[in-house]
C-alpha positions in Angstrom: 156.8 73.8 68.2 153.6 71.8 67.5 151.1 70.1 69.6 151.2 66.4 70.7 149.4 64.2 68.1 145.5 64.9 68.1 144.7 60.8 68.1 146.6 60.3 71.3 144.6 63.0 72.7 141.3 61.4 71.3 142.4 57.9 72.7 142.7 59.4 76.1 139.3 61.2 76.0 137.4 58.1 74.0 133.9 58.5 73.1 132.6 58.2 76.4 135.4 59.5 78.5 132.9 61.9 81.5 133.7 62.5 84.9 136.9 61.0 86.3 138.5 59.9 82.9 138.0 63.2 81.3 139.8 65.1 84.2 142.4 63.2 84.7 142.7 63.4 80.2 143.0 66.9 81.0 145.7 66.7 84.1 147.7 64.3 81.9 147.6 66.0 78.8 147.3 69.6 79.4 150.7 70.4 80.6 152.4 69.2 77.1 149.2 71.9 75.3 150.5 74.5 78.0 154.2 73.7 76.9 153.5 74.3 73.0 150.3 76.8 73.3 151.2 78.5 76.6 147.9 80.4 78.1 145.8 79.5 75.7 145.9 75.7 75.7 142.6 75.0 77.4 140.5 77.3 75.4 142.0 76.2 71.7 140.7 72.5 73.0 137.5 73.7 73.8 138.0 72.1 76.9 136.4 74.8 79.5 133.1 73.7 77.0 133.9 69.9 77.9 134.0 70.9 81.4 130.7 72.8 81.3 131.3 76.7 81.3 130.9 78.5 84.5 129.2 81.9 84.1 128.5 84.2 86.7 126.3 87.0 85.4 123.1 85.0 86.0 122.8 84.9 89.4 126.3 86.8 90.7 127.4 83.2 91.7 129.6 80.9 89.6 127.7 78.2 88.1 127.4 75.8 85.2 125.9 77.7 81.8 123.6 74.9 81.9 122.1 75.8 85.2 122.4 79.4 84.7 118.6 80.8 84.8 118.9 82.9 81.9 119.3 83.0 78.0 123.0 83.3 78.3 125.4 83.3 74.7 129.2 83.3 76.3 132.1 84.1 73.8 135.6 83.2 74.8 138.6 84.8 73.9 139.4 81.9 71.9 136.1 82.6 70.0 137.2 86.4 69.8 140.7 85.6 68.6 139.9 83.2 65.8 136.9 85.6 64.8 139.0 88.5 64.5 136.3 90.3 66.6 137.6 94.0 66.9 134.8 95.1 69.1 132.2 94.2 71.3 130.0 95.9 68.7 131.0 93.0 66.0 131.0 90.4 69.1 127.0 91.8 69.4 126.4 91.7 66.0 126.8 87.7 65.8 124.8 87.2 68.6 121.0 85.7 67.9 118.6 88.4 69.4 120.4 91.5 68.7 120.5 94.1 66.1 123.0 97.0 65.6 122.2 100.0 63.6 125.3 101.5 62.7 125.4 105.2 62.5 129.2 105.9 62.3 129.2 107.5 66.0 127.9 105.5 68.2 126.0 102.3 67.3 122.7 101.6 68.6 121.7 98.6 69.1 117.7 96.9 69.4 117.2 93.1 71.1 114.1 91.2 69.8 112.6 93.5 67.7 112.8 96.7 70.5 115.1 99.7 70.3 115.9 102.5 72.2 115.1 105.4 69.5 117.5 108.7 68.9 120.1 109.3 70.9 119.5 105.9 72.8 123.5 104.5 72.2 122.9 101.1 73.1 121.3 102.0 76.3 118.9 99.3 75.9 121.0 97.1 77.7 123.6 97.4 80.4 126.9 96.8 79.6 129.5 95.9 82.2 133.3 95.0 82.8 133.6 92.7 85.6 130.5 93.5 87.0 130.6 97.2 86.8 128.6 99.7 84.7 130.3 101.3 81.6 127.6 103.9 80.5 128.3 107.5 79.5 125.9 109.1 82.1 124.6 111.7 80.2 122.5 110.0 77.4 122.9 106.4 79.8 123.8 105.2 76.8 126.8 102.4 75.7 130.3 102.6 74.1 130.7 99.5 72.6 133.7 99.7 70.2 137.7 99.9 70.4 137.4 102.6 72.7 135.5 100.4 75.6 138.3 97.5 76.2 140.8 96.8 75.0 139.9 93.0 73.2 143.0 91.0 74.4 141.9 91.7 78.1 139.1 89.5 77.5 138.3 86.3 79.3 135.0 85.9 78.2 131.8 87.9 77.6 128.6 86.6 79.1 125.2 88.1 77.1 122.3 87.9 78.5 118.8 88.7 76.5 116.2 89.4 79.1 115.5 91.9 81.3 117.5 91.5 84.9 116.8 94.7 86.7 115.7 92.8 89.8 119.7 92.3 90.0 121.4 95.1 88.3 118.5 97.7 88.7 118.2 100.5 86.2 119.1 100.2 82.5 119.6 96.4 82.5 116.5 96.3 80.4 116.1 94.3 77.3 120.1 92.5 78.2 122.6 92.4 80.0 126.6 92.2 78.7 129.6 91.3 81.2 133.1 92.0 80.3 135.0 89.3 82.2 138.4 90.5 82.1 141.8 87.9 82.1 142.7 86.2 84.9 145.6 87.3 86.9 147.1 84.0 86.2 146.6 84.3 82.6 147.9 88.0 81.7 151.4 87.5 80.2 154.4 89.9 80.3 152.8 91.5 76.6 150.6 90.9 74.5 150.5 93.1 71.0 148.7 93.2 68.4 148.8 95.6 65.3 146.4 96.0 62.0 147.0 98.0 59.1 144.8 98.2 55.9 142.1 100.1 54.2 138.7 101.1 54.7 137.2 101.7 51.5 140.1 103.1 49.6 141.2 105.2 53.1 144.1 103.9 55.2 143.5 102.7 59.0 145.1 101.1 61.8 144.4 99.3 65.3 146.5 99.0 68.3 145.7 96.4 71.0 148.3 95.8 74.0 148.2 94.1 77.4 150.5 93.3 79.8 151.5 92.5 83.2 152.4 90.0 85.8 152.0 88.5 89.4 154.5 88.9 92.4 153.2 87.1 95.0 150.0 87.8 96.0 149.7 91.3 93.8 149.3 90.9 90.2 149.4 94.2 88.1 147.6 94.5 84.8 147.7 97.4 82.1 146.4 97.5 78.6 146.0 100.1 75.7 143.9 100.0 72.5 143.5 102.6 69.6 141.8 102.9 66.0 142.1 105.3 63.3 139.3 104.7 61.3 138.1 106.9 57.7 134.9 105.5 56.7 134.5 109.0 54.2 133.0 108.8 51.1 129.7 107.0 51.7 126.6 108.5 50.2 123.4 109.6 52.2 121.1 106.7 50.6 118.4 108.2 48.2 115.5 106.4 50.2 116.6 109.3 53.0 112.8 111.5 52.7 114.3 114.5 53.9 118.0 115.0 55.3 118.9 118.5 56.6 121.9 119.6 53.8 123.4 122.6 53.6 122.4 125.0 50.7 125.7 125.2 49.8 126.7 121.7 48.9 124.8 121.3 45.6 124.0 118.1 44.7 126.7 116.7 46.5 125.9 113.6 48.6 129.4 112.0 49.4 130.7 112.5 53.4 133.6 114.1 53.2 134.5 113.6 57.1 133.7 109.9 58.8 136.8 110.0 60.3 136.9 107.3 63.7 139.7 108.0 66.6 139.3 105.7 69.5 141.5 105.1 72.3 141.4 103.5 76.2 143.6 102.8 78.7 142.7 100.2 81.1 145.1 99.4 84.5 144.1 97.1 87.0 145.8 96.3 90.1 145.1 93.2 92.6 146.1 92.4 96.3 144.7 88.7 96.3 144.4 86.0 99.0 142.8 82.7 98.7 141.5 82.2 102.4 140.7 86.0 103.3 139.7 87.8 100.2 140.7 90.2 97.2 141.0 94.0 97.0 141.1 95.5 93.4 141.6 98.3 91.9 141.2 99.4 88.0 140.8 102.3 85.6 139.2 103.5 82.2 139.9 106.2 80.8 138.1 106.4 77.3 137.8 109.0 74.1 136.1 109.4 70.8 136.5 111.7 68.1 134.4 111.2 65.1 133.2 113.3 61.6 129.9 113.8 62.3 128.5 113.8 58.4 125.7 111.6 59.6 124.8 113.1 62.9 121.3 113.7 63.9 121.3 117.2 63.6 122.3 117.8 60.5 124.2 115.9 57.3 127.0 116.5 55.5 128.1 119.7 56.8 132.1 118.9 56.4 133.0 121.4 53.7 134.8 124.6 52.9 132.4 127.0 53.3 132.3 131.2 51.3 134.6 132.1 53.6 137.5 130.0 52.6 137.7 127.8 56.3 137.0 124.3 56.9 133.7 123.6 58.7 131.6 120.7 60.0 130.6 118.8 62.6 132.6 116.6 64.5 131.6 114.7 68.2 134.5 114.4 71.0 133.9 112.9 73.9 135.5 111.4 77.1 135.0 109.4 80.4 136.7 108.0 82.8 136.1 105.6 85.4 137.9 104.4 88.9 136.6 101.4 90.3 137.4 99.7 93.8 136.4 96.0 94.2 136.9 94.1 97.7 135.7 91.0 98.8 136.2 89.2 101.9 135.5 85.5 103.0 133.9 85.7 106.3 133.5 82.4 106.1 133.8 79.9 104.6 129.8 80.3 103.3 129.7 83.7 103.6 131.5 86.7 101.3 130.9 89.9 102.3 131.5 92.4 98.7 131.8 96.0 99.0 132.2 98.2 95.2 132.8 101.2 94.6 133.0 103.8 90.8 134.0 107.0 90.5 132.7 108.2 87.1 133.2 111.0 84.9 132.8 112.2 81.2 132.2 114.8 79.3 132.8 117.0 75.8 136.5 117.2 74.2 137.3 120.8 73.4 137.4 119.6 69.1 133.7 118.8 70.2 131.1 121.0 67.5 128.2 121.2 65.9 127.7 122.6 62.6 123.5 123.7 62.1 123.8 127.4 61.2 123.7 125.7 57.5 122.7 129.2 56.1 125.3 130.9 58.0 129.3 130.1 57.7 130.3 132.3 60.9 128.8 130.6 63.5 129.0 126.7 64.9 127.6 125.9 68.2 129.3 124.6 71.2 128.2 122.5 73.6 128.9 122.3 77.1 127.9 119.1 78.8 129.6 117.0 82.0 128.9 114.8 84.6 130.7 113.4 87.2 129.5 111.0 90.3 129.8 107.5 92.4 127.9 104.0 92.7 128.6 102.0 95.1 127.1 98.5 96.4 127.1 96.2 99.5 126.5 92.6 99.1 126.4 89.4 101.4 126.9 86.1 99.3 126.3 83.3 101.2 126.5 79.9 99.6 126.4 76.9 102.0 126.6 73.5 101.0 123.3 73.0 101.3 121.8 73.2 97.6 120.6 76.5 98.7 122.4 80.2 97.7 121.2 83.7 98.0 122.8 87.3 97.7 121.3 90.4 100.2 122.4 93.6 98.3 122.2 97.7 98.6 123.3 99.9 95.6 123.3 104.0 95.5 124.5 105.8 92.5 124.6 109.8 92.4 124.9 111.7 89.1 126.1 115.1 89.5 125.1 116.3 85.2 125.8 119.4 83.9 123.7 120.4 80.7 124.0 124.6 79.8 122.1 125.6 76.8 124.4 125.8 74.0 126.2 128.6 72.7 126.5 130.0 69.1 130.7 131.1 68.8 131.3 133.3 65.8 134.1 131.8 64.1 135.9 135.0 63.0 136.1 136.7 66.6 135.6 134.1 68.8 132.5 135.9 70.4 130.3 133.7 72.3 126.5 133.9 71.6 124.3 132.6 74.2 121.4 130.7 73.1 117.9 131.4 75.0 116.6 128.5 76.8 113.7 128.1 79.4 115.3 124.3 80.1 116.7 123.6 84.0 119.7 120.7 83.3 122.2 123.5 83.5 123.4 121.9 87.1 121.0 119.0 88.3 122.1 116.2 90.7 120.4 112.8 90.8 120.1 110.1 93.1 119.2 106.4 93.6 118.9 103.9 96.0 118.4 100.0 95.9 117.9 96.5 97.5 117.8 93.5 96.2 117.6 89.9 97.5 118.2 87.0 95.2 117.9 82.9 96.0 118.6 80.0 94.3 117.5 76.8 95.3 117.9 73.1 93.6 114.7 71.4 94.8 115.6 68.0 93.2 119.1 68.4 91.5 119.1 67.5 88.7 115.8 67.5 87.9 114.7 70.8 89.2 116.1 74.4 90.3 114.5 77.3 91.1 115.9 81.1 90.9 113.7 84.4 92.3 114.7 87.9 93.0 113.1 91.5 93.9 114.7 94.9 93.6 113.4 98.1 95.1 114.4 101.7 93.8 113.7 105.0 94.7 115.2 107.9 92.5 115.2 111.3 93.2 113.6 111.8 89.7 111.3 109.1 89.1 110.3 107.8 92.0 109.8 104.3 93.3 110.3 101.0 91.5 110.2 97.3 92.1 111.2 94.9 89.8 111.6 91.1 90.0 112.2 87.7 88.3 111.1 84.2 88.5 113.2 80.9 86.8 113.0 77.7 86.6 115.8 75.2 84.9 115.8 71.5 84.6 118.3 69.0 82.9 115.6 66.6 81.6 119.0 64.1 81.0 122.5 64.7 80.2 121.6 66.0 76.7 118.4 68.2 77.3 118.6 71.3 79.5 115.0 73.4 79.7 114.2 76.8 80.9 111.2 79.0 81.7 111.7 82.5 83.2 109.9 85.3 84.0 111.5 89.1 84.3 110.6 92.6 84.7 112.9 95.6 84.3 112.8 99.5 84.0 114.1 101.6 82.1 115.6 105.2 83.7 114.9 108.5 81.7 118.3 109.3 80.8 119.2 112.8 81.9 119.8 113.9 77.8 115.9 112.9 77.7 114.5 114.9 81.0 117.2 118.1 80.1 118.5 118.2 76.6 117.9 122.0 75.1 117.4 122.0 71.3 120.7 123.1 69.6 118.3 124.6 67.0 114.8 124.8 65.8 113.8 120.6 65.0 116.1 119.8 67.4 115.3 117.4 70.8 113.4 119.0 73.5 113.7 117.1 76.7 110.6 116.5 79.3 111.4 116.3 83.2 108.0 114.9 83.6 108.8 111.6 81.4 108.4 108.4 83.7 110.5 105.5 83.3 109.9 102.3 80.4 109.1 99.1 82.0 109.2 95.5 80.7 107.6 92.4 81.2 109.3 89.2 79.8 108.5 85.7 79.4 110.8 83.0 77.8 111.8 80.0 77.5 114.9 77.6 76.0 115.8 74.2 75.1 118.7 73.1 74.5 120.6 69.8 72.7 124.0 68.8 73.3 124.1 64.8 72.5 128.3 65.3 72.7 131.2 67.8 73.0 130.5 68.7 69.1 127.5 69.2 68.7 124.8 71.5 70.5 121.4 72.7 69.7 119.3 75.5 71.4 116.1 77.5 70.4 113.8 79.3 72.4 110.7 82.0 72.5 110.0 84.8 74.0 107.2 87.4 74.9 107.9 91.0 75.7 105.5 93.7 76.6 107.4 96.8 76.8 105.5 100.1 78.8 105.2 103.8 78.5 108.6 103.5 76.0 110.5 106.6 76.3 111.9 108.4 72.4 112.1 111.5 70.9 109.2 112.4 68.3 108.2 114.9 66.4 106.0 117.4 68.0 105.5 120.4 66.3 108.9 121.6 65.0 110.8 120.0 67.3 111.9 116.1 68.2 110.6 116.4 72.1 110.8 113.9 74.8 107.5 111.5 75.6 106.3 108.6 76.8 104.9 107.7 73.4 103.7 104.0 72.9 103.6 100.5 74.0 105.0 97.5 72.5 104.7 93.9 72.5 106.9 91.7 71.0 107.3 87.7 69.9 110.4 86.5 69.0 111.9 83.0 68.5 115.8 82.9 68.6 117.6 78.8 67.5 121.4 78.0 66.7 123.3 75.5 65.9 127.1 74.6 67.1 129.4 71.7 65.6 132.4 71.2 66.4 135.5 68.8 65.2 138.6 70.1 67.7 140.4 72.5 65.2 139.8 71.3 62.1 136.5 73.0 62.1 133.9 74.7 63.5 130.4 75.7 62.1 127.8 77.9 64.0 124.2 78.7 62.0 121.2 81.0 64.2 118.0 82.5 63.2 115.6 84.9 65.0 112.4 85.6 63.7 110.5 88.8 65.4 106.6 89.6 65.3 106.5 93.1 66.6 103.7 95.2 66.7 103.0 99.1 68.8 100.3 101.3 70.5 101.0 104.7 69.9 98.3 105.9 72.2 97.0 108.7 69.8 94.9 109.1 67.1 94.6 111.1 63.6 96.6 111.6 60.9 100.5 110.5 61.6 99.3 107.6 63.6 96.8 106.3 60.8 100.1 106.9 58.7 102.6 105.2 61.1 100.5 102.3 61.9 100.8 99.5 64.4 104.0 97.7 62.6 107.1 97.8 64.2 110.0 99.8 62.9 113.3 100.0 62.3 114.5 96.5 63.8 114.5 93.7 60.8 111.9 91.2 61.2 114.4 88.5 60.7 117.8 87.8 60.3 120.2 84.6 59.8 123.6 84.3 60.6 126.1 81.7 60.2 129.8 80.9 60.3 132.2 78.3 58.8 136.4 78.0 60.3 138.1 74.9 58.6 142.1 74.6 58.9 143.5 74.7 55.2 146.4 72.2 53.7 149.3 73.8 54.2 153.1 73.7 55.3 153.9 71.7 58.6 155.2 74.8 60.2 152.5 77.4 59.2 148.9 75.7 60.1 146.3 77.8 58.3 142.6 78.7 58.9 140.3 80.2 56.9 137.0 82.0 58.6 134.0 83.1 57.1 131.0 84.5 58.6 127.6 86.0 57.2 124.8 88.1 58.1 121.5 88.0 56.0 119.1 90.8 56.9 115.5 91.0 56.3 113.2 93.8 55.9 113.3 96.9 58.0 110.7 99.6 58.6 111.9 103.0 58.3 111.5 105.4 61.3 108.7 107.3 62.5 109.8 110.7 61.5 110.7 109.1 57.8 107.3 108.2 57.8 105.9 111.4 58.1 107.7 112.6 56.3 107.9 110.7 53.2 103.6 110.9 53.4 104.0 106.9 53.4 105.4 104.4 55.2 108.2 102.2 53.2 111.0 99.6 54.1 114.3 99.0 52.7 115.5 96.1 50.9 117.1 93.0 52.8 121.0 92.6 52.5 124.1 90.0 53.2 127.0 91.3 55.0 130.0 88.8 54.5 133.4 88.7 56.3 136.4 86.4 55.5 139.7 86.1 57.3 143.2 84.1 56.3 144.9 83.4 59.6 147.7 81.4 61.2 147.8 79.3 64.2 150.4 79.4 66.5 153.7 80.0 65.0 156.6 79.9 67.4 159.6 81.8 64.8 161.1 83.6 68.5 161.6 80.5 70.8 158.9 80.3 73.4 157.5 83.5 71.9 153.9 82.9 69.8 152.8 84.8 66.7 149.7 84.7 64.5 149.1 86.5 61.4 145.6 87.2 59.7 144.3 88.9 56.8 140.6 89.6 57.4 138.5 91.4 55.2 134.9 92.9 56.3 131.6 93.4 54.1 133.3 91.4 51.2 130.3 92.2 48.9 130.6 95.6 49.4 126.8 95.8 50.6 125.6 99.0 50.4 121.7 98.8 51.6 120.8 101.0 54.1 119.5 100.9 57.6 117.0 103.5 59.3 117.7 107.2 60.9 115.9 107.8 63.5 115.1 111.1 62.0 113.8 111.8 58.4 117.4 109.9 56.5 118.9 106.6 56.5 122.7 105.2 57.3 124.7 103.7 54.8 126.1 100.4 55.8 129.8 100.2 56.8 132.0 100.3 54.0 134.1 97.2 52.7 137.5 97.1 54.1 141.0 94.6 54.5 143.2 94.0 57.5 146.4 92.6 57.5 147.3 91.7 61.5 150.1 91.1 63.4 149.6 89.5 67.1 152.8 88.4 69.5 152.7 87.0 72.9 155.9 88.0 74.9 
């Protein structure tokens, strides 16, 4: 089955068809696209993008992406599909404004030119599905691949860069990223898609399923997704100063043990009514194993050791959250929301940690939960009036469990207790916050203007206000200008007040550290003469406060308040689009990044002002053209590229190198063969891809936070399967 004839569709649209003529193109037309693409119809037409994109992340109110005050990127699941995007970690990576250090555990990722330091895990923004926070408690930090979502639950993803704590409170720091998930209307009975290939020369696979359906007013959705992953056999890169190796491994510096298991299970289910209101419920349940050959503590410790048995380190962790969403219509200008989490997460029992490098009996356990609630009370009132505003309270309690580790001799199980003067072994946290937020359009369209203030008081840190000031204007129908203002904090996660060194040169954790804080200004403009093409570029002006790492301090990475920051970065990109015979995308972010370490002497003369770790510029762009081929199996071929300027090692590398040094820039380059819609079961779709990552085998590396560096991702080729039941 094919699609009705692109020119007829152009005819009805025209040049200049806006307004009246477009809908009624799209009420005429779209039921024939929804006969022969199902679901999906609107989004392969680009149509929601002719119709202005509604985003709600901005202000927790629908509204046009043109309007929105913020620097918002969306991504549809049209734009994840045709990518091939596995991840929201390879969605991230092709966003202007961020950076992702991948450290085959958990990837961290920095957002003009700032990063969160060891242990951060993307806790440098707040991550979200519909609205509600994702982090793993302990180290507040970010799951961001297979293991989060599973990808064909998707609607869209709405990125904001920017602080927005005066809306989302804690953690929402340098960005914000909302997981809008499908739809009721648009889950179908299954979805399924499979991948097999290689990583390097190791085989791998990925499972992604959804389904579900609506009976009346309930709609039930439940989804799955899984990876096996072997990224071993990557070498510690010689510019690493001075890894921590095992005496026993010679010169060996190959991983033997990167493998990646991910898996989630997502279920959601709805009780919806269109004049009184929604109740849902949904569920996460999340776990990770990896090879830990490039952990922080110590590398490439997977080996057989003198006594014959296996050893090394490997991470497993799990969480799980339980989430309750309600909202009723008062009226018909007031909603009244009520939200509720239950969260927990914790260690996997295959969960250890090989440091006794000298000594084969021993490994060390760790024993590490948490478990808690956040909850939230809005009003939303939105009259007709070009007025809104949203009245909120939020508490969140954190119930986190952090013993000292124990050493466990591996012949006779004996557990060794490890001496410890730190007091995480049982500590319970608490926070409280209100918010009010307004929007107003003072002469629409000419002029709208968005203000909020959050208050805070934590059981830990004390109080904080934070707050944010916007103001958007469509200068005509092409030209859309921003200028906002933001502040945000930063909570000391509970792995930096409590963590207990796992042995000596190991973190150290501070109860006394006080939160980071932010201060942002930006601003945007943005060029769309039609429906192909659009423009945007924009600067901005951080000064980050009292940031928050671990350093070295005598022999041992502890916990401080270390520096300030300030940072200039200017972000442009470039969209064209010809319906779906192509599509061509082009950004580049330049950063001028400079620190206050707040001490003097030696190290600091050696570390300098100059930024670290985060590349000073990088350039991305992306080409998808349909390809000559037969009538019955329309081709697409996808490229996309990453060019990466110079980056500044860490700190520690620094120091201990005796000088400071950066590594070389690099091009990461994907390419994907896919189908469109193929229709071989009647009424049943299927797509087909071959998609290859890091085609040029890059093999640069990018900076540890400790004294070595992380080989880039290996190469590797997919061949997918996807069906729509």
């Amino acid at each position: 089955m094919h699609s009705p004839p692109r020119s007829s569709f152009k005819a009805c649209l025209g040049k200049w068809a806006t307004g009246a003529a477009l809908a009624a193109c799209v009420v005429a037309w779209g039921p024939r696209y929804a006969h022969a693409q199902e679901s999906e119809s609107v989004e392969d037409l680009d149509l929601v993008k002719l119709l202005n994109v509604e985003v709600s992340t901005a202000t927790k109110t629908a509204e046009s992406l043109n309007d929105a005050p913020a620097v918002i990127t969306v991504v549809t699941r049209d734009d994840i599909r045709r990518w091939g995007h596995q991840s929201i970690a390879e969605v991230l990576g092709h966003v202007v404004g961020f950076y992702l250090v991948d450290n085959h555990i958990l990837p961290d990722v920095g957002v003009r030119g700032m990063t969160g330091g060891l242990g951060a895990e993307s806790g440098v923004i707040k991550v979200m599905i519909d609205g509600r926070s994702v982090a793993y408690r302990t180290t507040s930090g970010n799951w961001l691949g297979v293991e989060l979502i599973p990808m064909s639950s998707i609607k869209q993803i709405e990125i904001i860069r920017g602080p927005a704590s005066a809306l989302y409170g804690a953690d929402a720091f340098l960005g914000v990223v909302n997981i809008i998930t499908l739809d009721p209307e648009d889950v179908r009975p299954l979805r399924l898609r499979l991948a097999g290939g290689f990583t390097g020369t190791n085989p791998g696979g990925r499972l992604d399923a959804l389904g579900g359906g609506m009976v009346g007013p309930v709609d039930v959705m439940l989804g799955v997704a899984g990876e096996y992953d072997d990224r071993s056999g990557l070498s510690l890169p010689a510019e690493s100063p001075a890894p921590t190796l095992p005496s026993d491994i010679g010169d060996r510096r190959v991983a033997l043990n990167l493998e990646r298991r991910s898996m989630v299970l997502q279920g959601r289910v709805g009780l919806r009514d269109e004049d009184t209101g929604q109740v849902v419920l949904s569920a996460y349940g999340s776990g990770i194993q990896r090879g830990g050959d490039f952990a922080h503590w110590a590398q490439l410790t997977n080996r057989t050791a003198a006594s014959g048995k296996h050893v090394g380190t490997v991470v497993a962790l799990e969480q799980l959250r339980l989430n309750l969403d309600s909202v009723l219509h008062a009226s018909s200008e007031l909603d009244v929301a009520l939200q509720g989490t239950y969260f927990r997460g914790g260690l996997l029992p295959e969960d250890r940690i090989e440091i006794e490098l000298a000594n084969d009996v021993l490994y060390v356990e760790r024993d590490q939960r948490y478990s808690g609630f956040d909850s939230a009370l809005e009003a939303r009132w939105t009259p007709a009036l070009p007025v809104n505003g949203i009245v909120g309270v939020e508490t969140v309690f954190d119930h986190e469990r952090l013993p000292p580790p124990r050493r466990i001799n591996r012949l006779s199980g004996e557990r060794l207790a490890i001496e410890s003067s730190g007091d995480g072994s049982n500590v319970k946290l608490f926070n409280v916050g209100a918010y009010v937020s307004a929007n107003a359009k003072i002469w629409d369209p000419w002029l709208k203007l968005t203000g909020g203030l959050r208050y805070d008081n934590h059981s830990q840190y004390g109080d904080q206000v934070t707050g944010r000031l916007g103001v958007t204007s469509r200068l005509s129908d092409a030209i859309v200008a921003k200028v906002l203002y933001g502040s945000a904090f930063k909570a000391p996660s509970p792995y930096l007040l409590y963590a207990t060194p796992l042995r000596p040169g190991d973190v150290v954790g501070s109860p006394e550290l006080a939160p980071q804080k932010v201060h942002t200004v930006e601003g945007q403009l943005s060029y769309n003469p039609s429906r192909f093409l659009g423009l945007s570029t924009g600067v901005s002006q951080s000064w980050l406060l009292d940031k928050a790492e671990f350093t070295a301090e005598g022999i041992n990475q502890a916990a401080r308040n270390v520096a300030s920051q300030s940072s200039l970065s200017w972000e442009t990109r470039a969209d064209y689009r010809y319906y779906d015979d192509l599509r061509l995308y082009g950004s580049f972010e330049r950063v001028w990044s400079t620190r206050d370490l707040g001490s003097e002497g030696y190290v600091a003369d050696l570390i300098g002002t100059s930024n670290v770790v985060y590349p000073d510029w990088v350039g991305r762009a992306g080409v998808l053209v349909g390809v000559p081929s037969h009538p019955n199996v329309p081709l697409e071929l996808g490229s996309q590229a990453i060019v990466v300027g110079e980056r500044r090692v860490s700190d520690t590398s620094i120091v201990q190198n005796g000088a400071s040094f950066t590594l070389d820039p690099y091009v990461m380059l994907d390419l994907s063969l896919s189908t469109r819609e193929l229709y071989i079961i009647t009424g049943q779709e299927t797509r087909f891809a071959l998609r290859s990552r890091n085609l040029l085998m890059a093999r640069g590396p990018d900076p540890g936070p400790v004294a070595f560096q992380y080989p880039l991702r290996p190469g590797e080729i997919f061949f997918e399967v996807e069906h729509l039941f």
